[in-house]
LUMLOSE-895321 format. One record per residue: x, y, z of N, C-alpha, C in turn; residue in three letters. Coordinates in steps of 0.05 Angstrom, whole numbers, padded with zeros to 5 digits, always signed. Layout:
N
XYZXYZXYZALA/...
This chain:
145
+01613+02677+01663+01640+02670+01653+01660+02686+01668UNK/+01680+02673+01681+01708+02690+01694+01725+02689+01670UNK/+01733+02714+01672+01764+02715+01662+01782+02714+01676UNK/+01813+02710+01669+01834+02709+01687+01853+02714+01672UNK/+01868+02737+01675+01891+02747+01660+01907+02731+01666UNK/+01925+02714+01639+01947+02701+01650+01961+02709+01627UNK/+01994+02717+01639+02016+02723+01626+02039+02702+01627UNK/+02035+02695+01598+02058+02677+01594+02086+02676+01587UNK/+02098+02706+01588+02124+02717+01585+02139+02701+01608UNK/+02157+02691+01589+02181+02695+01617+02196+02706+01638UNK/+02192+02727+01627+02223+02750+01635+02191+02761+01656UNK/+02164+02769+01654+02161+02770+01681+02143+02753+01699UNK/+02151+02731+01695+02153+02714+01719+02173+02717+01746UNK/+02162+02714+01758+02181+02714+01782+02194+02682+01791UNK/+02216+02679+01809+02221+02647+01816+02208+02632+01826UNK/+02195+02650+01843+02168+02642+01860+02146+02626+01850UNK/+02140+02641+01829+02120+02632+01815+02117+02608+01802UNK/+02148+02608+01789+02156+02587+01757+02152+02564+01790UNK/+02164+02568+01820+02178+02545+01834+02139+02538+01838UNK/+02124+02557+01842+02098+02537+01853+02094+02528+01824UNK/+02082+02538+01807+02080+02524+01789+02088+02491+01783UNK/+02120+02494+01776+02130+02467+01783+02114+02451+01802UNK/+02112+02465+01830+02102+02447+01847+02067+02431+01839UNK/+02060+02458+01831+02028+02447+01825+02023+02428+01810UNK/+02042+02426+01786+02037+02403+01766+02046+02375+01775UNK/+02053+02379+01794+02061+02348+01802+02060+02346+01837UNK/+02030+02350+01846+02025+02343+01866+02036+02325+01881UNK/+02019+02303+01874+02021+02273+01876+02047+02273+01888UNK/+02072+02275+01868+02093+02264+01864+02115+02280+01894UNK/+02106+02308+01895+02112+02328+01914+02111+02314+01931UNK/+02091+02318+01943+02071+02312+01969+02086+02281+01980UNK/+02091+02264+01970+02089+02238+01974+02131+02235+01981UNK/+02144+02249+01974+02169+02253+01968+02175+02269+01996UNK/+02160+02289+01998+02164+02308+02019+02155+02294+02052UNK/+02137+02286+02043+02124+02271+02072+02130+02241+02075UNK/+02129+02228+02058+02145+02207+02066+02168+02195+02052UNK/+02177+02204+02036+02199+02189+02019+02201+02168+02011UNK/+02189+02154+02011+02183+02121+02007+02193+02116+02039UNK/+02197+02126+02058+02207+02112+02081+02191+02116+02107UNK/+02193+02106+02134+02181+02122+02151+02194+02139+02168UNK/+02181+02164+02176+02195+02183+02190+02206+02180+02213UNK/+02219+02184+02231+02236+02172+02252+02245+02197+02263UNK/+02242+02184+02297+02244+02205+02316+02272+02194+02332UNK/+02300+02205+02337+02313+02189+02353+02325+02204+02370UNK/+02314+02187+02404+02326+02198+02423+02361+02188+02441UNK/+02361+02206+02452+02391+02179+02476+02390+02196+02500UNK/+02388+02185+02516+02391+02171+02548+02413+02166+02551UNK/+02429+02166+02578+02445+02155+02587+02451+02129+02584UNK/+02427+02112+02583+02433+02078+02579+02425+02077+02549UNK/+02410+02087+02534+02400+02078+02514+02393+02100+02493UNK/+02389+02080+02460+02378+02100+02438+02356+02101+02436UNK/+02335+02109+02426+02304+02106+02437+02297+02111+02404UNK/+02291+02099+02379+02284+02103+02355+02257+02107+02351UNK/+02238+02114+02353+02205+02124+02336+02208+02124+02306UNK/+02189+02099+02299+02177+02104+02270+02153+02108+02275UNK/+02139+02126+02255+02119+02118+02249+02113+02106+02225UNK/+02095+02089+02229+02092+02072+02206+02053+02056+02215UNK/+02027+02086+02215+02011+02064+02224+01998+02055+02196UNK/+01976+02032+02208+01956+02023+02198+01972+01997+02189UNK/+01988+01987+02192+02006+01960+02180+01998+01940+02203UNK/+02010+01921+02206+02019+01890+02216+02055+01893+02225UNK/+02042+01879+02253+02079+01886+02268+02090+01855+02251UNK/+02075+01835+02242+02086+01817+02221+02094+01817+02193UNK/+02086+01856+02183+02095+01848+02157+02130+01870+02163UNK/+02144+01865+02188+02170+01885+02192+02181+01869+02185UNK/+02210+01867+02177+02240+01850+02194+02254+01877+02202UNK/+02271+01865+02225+02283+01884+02229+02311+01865+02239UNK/+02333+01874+02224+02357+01862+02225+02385+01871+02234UNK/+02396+01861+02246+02426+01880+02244+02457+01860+02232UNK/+02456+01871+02217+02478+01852+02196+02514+01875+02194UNK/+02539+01870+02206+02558+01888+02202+02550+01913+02208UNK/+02537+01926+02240+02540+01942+02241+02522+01963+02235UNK/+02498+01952+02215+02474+01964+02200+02459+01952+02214UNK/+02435+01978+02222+02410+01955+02239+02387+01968+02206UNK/+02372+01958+02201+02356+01954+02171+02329+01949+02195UNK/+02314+01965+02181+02283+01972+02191+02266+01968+02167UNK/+02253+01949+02151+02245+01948+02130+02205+01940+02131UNK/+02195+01945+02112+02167+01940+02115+02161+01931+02084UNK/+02151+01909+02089+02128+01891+02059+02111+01885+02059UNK/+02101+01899+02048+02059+01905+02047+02057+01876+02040UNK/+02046+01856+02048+02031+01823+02037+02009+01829+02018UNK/+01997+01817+01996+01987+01822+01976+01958+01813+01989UNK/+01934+01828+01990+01915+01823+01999+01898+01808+01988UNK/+01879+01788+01993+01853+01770+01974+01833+01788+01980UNK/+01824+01795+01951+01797+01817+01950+01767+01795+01940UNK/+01758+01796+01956+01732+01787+01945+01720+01789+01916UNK/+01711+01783+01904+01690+01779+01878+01659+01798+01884UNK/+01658+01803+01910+01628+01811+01925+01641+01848+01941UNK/+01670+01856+01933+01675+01873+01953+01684+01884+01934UNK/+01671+01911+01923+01676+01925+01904+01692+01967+01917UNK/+01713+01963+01914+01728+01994+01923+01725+02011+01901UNK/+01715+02027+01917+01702+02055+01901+01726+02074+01897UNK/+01734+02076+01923+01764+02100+01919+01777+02085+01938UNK/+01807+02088+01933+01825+02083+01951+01843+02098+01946UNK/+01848+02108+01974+01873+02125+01988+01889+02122+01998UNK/+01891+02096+02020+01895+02089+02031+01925+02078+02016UNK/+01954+02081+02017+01976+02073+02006+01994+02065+02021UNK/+02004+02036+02034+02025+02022+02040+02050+02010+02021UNK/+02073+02025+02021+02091+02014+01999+02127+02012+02023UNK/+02133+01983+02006+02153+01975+02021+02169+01998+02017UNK/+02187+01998+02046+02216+02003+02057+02226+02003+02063UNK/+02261+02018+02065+02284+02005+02083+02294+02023+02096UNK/+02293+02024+02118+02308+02041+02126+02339+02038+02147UNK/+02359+02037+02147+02379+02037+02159+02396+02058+02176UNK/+02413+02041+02205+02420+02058+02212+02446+02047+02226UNK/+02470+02066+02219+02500+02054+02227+02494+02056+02271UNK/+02495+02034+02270+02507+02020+02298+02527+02024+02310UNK/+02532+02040+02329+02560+02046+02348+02565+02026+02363UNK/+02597+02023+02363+02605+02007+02381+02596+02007+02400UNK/+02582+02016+02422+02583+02033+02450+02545+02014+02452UNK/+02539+01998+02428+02517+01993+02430+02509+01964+02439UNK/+02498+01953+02463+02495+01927+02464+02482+01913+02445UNK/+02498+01903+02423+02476+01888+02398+02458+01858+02407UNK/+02461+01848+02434+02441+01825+02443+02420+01833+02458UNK/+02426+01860+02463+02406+01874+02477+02374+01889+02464UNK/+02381+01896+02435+02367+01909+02420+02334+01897+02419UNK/+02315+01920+02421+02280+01907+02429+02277+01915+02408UNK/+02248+01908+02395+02232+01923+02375+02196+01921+02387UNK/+02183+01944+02385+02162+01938+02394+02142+01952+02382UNK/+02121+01948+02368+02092+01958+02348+02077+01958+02366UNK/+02065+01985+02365+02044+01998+02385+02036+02031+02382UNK/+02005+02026+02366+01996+02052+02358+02010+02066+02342UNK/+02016+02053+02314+02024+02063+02301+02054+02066+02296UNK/+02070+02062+02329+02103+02070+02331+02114+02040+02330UNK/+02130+02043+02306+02153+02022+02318+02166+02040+02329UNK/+02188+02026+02359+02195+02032+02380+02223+02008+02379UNK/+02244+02024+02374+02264+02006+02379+02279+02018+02403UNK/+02295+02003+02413+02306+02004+02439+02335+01992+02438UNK/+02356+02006+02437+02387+02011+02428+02397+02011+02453UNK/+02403+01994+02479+02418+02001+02498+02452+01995+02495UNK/+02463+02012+02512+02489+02021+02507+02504+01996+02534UNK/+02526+02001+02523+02538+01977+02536+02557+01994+02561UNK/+02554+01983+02577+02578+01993+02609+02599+01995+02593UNK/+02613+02026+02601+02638+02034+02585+02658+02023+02607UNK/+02676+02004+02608+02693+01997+02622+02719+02018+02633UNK/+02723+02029+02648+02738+02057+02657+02758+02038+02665UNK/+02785+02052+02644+02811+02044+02652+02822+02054+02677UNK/+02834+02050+02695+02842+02054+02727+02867+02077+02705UNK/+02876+02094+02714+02887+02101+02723+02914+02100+02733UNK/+02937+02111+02714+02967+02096+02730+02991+02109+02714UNK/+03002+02106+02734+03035+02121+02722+03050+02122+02710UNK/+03068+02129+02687+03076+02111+02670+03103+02124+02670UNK/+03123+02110+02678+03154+02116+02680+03160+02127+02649UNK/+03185+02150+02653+03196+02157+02634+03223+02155+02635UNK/+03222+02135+02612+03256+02126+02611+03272+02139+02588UNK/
């Protein structure tokens, strides 16, 4: 038999403690909030010509995305399709967790919106934001009257 002194005073608790605590009782809920948020995590680069977006989002179908741009908002969304389970295919544990999301992102003027790619591969969606030729005003004198 172990024992384990545990003191249930308040006053000496430390913040530390009361904060893991908190954390411990609600793993699940932690864990899943912290690492993915209901959304996927996103890497975003820019280039001189272009925005370069990274999701990750593996183990899905590049058919269950849309990806839209409506006013300015480009919307990165994912909907898990409801799977047919066999009668003969019995799951022991599953871990395995796909749950829809949306993710959005404000669009700069400066951005070619007929130009925009999307591409699924190993796990990355891979969007591709190229920027539009900034037209350079010439230059010129302007009388003062």
């Amino acid at each position: 038999m172990t024992l384990v002194k545990f003191n249930n005073r308040p006053a000496n608790r430390s913040f530390n403690t009361v904060f893991d605590d908190l954390l411990n009782q609600f793993p699940a809920v932690w864990n899943d909030a912290r690492t993915t948020g209901n959304a996927a995590p996103v890497n975003i680069h820019e280039t001189t010509e272009a925005y370069h977006l990274e999701m990750s989002i593996p183990g899905v179908a590049k058919e269950d995305f849309t990806v839209k741009l409506e006013k300015g908002i480009l919307s990165v969304s994912f909907e898990k399709k409801e799977e047919t389970k066999a009668e003969d295919y019995k799951t022991i544990r599953r871990e395995f967790s796909y749950r829809s999301f949306t993710r959005n992102f404000h669009v700069e003027e400066n951005i070619d919106t007929n130009k925009i790619q999307a591409k699924y591969e190993n796990g990355i969606l891979k969007l591709l934001l190229p920027k539009q030729e900034q037209t350079k005003v010439a230059a010129q004198q302007i009388s003062v009257q």
